[in-house]
TORNULO-220238 format. One record per residue: residue in one letter; x, y, z of N, C-alpha, C in turn. Coordinates in steps of 0.001 Angstrom, whole numbers, plus 500000, padded with zeros to 6 digits. Layout:
<pts>
aXYZXYZXYZ/...
</pts>
This chain:
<pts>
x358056184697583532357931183679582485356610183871581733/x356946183769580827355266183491579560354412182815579995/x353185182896579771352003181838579945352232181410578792/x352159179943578721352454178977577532351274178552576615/x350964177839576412349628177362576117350105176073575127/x349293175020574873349172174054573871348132173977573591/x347686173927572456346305174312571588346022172765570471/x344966172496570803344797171258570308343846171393568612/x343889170830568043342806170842566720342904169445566351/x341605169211565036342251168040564123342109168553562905/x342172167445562247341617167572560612341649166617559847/x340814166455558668340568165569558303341434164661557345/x342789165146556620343593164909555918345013165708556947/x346323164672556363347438165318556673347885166246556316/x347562166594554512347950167504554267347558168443554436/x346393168708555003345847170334555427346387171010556878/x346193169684557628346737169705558484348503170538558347/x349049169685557803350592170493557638350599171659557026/x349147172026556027349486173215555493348838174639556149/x348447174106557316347922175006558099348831175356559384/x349422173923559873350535174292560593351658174947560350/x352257175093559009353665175204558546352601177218558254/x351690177478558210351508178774557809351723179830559305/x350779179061559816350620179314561280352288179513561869/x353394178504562046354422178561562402355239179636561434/x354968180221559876355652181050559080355249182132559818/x353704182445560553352796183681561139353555184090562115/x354504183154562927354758183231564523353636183092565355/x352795182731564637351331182321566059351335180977566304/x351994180297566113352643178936567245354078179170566637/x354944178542567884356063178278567730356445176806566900/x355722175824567547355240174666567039354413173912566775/x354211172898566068353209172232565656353415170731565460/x352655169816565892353203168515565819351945168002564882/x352377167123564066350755166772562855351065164991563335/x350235164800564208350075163310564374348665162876564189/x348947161758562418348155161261562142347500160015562745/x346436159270562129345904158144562816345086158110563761/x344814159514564492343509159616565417341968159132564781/x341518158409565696339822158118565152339130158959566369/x338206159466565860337224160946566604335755160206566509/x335257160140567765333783159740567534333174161006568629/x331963161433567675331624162858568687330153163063567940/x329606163597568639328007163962567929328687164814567156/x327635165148565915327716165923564671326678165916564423/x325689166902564484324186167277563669323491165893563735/x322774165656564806321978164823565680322517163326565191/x323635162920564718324007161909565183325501161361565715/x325842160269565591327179160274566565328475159423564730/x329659160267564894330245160657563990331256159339564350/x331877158930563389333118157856563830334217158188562321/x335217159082562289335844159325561345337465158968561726/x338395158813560663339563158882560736340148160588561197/x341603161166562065341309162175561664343177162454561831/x343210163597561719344750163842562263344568165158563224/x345334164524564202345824165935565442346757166765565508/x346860167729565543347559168782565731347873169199566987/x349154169238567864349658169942568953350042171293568812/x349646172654568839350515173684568503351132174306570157/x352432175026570200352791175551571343352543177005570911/x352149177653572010352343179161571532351926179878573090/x351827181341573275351643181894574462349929182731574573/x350081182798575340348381183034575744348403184663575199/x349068185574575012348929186578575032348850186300573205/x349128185038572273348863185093570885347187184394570425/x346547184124571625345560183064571518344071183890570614/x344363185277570812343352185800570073343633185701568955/x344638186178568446345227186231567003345303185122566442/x345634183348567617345699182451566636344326181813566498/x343532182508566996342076181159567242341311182148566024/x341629183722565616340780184069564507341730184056563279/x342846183293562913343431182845561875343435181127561583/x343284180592562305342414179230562754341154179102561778/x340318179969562799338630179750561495339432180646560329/x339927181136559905340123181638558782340690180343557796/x341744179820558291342263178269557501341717177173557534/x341144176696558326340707175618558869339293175431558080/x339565174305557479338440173984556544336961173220557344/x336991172987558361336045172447559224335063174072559439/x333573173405559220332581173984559613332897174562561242/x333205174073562201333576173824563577334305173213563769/x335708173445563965337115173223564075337158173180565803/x337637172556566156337995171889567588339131172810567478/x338898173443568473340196174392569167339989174664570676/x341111174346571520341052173925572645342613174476573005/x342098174976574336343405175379574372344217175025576337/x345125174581576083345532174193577776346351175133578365/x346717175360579588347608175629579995348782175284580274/x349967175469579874351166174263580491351685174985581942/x351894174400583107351640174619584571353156174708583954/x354315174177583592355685174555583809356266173656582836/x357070174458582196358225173939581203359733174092581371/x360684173235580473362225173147580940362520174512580466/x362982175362581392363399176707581238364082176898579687/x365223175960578862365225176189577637364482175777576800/x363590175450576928362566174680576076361616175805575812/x361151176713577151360710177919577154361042179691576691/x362520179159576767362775180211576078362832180242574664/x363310179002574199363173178901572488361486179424572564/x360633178523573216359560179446572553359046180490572210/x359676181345573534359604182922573139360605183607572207/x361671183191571636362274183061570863361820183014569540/x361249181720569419360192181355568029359483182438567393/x358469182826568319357695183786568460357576185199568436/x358713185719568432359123187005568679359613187600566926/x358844188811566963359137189087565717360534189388565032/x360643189134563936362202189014563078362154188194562322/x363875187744561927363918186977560772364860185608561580/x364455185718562730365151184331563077364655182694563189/
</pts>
């Protein structure tokens, strides 16, 4: 089975957000992407403490794409320092897993 991964970001508007996900998912460097708005982020930022609106991003993708997606990431990602984080998923529903490698796999499907 694949090593999976879910890769976290935000951003500061929805629409960048979607237009970074929907590129990323055209790339095959996530399979998916979930854009859930309404997050509030409080975090130091250049010696003081930040309280912004923001939107989150879930992407799925496999560990063996994590180089390729974390230096096309800073390439889109309009943040000075873009939060990219990445998890492991310990186990997924066997078809749930295969669509992903599916997703992912080069072609026109």
């Amino acid at each position: 089975m694949t090593e999976a991964l879910v890769v976290l970001t935000t951003f500061a508007n929805e629409d960048d957000a979607a237009r970074v996900a929907r590129v990323l998912v055209e790339e095959r460097l996530v399979a998916c992407a979930n854009v859930l708005p309404g997050a509030r982020s409080i975090y130091r930022w250049k010696g003081g403490v930040a309280d912004e609106r923001e939107v989150v991003v879930l992407m799925k993708t496999r560990k063996q794409d994590w180089a390729a997606l974390l230096s096309r990431l800073h390439e889109l990602h309009p943040y000075e320092t873009p939060e990219l984080v990445a998890l492991r998923v310990a186990a997924g529903a066997p078809a749930y897993m295969a669509w992903l490698e599916d997703a992912l796999a080069p072609g026109d499907a």
